[in-house]
N, CA, C and O of each residue as an XYZ file, in Angstrom:
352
protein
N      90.575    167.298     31.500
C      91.590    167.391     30.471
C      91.796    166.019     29.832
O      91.856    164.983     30.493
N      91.897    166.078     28.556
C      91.678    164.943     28.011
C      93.575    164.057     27.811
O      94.556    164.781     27.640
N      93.642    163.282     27.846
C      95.090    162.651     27.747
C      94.993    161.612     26.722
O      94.073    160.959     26.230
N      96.670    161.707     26.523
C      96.474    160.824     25.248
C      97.035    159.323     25.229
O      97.701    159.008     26.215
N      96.870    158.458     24.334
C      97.291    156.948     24.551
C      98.386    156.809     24.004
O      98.400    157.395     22.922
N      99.257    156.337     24.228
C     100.154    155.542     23.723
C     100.878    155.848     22.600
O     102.063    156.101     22.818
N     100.433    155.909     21.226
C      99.939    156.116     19.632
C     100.064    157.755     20.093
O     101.176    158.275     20.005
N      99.288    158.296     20.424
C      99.162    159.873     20.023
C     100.392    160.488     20.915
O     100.882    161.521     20.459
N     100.921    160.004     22.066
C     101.892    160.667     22.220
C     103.461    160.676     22.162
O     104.368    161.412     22.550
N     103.330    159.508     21.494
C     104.062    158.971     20.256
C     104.476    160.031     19.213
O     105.472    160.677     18.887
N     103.432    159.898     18.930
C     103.231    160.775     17.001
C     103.600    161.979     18.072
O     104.819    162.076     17.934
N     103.287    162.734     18.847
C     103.275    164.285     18.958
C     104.865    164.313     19.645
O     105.665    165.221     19.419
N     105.082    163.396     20.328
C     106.738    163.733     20.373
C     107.295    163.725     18.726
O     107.783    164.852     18.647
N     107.397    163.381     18.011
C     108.102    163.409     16.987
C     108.115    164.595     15.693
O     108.923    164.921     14.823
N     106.163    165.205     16.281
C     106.424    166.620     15.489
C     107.152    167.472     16.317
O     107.829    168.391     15.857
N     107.041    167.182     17.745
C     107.555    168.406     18.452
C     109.074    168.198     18.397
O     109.752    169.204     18.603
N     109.824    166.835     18.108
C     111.337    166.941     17.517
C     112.030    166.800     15.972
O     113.146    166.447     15.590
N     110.473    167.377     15.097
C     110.968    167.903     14.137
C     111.025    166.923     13.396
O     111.364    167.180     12.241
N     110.762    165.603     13.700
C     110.895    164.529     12.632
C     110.057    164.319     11.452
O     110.197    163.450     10.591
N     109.128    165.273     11.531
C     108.621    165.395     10.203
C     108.715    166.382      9.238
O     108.893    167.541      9.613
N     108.611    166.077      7.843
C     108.573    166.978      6.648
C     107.983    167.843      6.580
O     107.700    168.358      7.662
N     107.617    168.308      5.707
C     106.872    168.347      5.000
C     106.934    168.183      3.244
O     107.964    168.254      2.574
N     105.456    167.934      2.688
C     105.643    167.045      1.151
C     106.395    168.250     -0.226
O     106.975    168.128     -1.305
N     106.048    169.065      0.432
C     106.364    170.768     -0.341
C     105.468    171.135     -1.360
O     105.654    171.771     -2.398
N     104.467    170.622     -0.876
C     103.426    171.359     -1.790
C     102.197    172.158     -1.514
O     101.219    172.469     -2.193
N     102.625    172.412     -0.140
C     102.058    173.669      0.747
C     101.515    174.974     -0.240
O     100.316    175.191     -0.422
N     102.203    175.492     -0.616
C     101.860    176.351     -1.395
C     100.509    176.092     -2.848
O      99.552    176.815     -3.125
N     100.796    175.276     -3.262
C     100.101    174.805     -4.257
C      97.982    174.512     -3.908
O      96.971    174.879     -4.506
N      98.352    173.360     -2.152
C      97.609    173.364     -1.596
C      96.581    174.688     -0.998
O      95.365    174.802     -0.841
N      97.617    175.477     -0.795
C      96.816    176.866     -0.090
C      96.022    177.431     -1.436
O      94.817    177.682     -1.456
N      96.792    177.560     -2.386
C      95.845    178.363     -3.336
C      95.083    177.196     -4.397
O      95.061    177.317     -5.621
N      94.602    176.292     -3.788
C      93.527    175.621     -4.074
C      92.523    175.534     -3.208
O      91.334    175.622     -3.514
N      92.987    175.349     -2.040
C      91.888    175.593     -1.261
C      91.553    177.023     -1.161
O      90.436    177.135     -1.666
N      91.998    178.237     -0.736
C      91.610    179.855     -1.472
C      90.699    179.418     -2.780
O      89.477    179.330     -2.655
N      91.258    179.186     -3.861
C      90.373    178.993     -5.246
C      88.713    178.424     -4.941
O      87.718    179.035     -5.333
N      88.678    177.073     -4.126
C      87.675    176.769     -3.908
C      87.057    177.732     -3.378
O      86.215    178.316     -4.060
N      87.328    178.174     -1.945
C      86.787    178.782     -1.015
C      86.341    180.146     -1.971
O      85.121    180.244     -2.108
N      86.926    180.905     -2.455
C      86.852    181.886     -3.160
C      85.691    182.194     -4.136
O      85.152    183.292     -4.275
N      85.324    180.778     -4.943
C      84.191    180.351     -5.828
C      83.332    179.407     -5.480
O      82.879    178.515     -6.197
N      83.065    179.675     -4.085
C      81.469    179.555     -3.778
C      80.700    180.104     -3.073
O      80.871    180.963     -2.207
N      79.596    179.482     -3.530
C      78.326    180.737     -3.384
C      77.999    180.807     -1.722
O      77.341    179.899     -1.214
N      78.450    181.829     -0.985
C      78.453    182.189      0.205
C      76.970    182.782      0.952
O      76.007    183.396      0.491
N      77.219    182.405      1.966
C      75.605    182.801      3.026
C      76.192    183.377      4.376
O      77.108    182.754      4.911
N      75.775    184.379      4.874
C      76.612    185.054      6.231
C      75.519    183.973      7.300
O      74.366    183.553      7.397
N      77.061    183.928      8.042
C      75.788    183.198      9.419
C      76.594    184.090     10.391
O      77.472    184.878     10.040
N      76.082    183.809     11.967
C      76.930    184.899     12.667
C      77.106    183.629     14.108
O      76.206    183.045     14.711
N      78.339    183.557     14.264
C      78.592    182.794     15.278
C      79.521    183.409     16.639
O      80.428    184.219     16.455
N      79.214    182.986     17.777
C      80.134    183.093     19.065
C      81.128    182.260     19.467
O      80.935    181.215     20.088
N      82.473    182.803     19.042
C      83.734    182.040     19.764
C      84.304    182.734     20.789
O      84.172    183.954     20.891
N      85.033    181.956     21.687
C      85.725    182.080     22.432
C      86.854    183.408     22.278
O      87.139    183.510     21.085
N      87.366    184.143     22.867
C      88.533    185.450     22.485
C      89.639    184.624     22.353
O      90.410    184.807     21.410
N      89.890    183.457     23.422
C      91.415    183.022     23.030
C      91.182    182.223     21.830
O      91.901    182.692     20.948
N      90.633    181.416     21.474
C      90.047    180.466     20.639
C      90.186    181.688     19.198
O      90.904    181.229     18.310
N      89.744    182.784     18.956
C      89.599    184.072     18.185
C      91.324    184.002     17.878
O      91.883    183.671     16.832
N      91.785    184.331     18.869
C      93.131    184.962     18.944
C      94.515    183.812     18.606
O      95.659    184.123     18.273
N      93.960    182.463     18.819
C      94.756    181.678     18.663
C      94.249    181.219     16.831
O      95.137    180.547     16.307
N      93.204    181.445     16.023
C      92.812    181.036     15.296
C      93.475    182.252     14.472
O      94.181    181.671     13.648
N      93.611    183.609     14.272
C      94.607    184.666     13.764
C      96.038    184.681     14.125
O      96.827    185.505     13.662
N      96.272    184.000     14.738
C      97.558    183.781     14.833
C      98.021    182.761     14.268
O      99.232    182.758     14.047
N      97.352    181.796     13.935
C      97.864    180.851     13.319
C      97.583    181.195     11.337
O      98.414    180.862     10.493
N      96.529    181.752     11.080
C      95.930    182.494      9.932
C      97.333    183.174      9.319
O      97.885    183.074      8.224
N      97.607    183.815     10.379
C      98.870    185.036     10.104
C     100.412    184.127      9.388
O     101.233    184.388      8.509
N     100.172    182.931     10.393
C     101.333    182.171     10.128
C     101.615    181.391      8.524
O     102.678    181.125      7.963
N     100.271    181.185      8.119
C      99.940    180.869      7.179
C      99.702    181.356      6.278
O      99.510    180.685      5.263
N      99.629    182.464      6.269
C      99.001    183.799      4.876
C      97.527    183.277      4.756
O      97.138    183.666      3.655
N      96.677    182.680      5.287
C      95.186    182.321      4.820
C      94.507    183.116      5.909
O      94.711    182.989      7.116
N      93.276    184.352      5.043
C      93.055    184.624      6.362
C      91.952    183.937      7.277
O      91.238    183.123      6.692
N      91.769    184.097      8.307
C      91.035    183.116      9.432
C      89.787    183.438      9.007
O      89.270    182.517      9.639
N      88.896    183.935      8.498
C      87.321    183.589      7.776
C      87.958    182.190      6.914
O      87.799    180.970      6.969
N      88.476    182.813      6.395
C      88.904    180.979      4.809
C      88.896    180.030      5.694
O      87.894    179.324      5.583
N      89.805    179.631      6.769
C      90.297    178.722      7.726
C      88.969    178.288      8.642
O      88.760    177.118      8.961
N      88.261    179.197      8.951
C      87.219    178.893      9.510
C      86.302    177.754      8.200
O      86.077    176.544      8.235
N      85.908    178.978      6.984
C      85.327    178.137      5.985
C      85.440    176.662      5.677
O      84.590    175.773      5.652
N      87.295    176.665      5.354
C      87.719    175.175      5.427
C      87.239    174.179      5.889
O      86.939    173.102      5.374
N      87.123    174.800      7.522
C      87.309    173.738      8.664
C      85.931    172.884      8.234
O      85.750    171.696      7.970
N      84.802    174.372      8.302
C      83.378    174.046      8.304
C      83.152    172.467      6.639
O      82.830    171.299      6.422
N      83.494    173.363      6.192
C      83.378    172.564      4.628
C      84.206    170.552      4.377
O      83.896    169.634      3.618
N      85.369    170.705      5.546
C      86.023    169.926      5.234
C      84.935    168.737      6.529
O      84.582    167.576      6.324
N      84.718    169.452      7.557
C      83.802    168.544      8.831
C      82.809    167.864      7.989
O      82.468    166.688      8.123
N      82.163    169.084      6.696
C      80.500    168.341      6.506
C      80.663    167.672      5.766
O      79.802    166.821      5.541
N      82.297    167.740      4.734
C      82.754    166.690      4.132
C      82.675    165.659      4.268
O      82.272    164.985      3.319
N      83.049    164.975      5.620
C      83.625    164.417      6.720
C      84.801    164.149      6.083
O      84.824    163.003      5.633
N      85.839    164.824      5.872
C      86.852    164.794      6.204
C      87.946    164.710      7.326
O      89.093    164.286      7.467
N      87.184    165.205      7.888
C      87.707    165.759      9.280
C      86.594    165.305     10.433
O      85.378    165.441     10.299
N      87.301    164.708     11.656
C      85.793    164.151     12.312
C      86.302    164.753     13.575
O      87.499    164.915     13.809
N      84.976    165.193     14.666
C      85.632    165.710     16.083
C      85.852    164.797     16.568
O      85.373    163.708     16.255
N      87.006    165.105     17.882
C      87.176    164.011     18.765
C      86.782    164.512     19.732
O      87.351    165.423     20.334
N      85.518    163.878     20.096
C      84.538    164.198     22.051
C      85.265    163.414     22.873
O      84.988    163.350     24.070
């Protein structure tokens, strides 16, 4: 199990007491990213996840109104971006 330093559990006490905003432009954001996602040219691939990993990824989809294919898309699109980098 991975643990965190100093800095990260820092920052995560403070979402978990609410000390952050948000900018309010959530909405605006979602249906731009939908728009993108929406208008491009798509290829089926077929992948194996996890059921909780499944179940925790629609539940959060749900929370959001985006459904979890888009969210998946995102994720993929925003990684090869590198937007987004894993942490091993």
């Amino acid at each position: 199990m991975n643990t965190l330093d100093d800095y990260e559990a820092e920052l995560l006490k403070s979402v978990e007491n609410d000390e952050w905003e948000s900018r309010g432009e959530i909405d605006n954001r979602i249906k731009e990213l939908q728009s993108f996602v929406k208008n491009q040219k798509k290829r089926a691939i077929s992948i194996r996840l996890g059921e909780n990993d499944i179940y925790e990824l629609k539940k959060k989809a749900l929370e959001s109104g985006v459904p979890y294919q888009n969210i998946i898309q995102m994720l993929v699109h925003q990684f090869a971006a590198d937007k987004i980098k894993l942490s091993i």
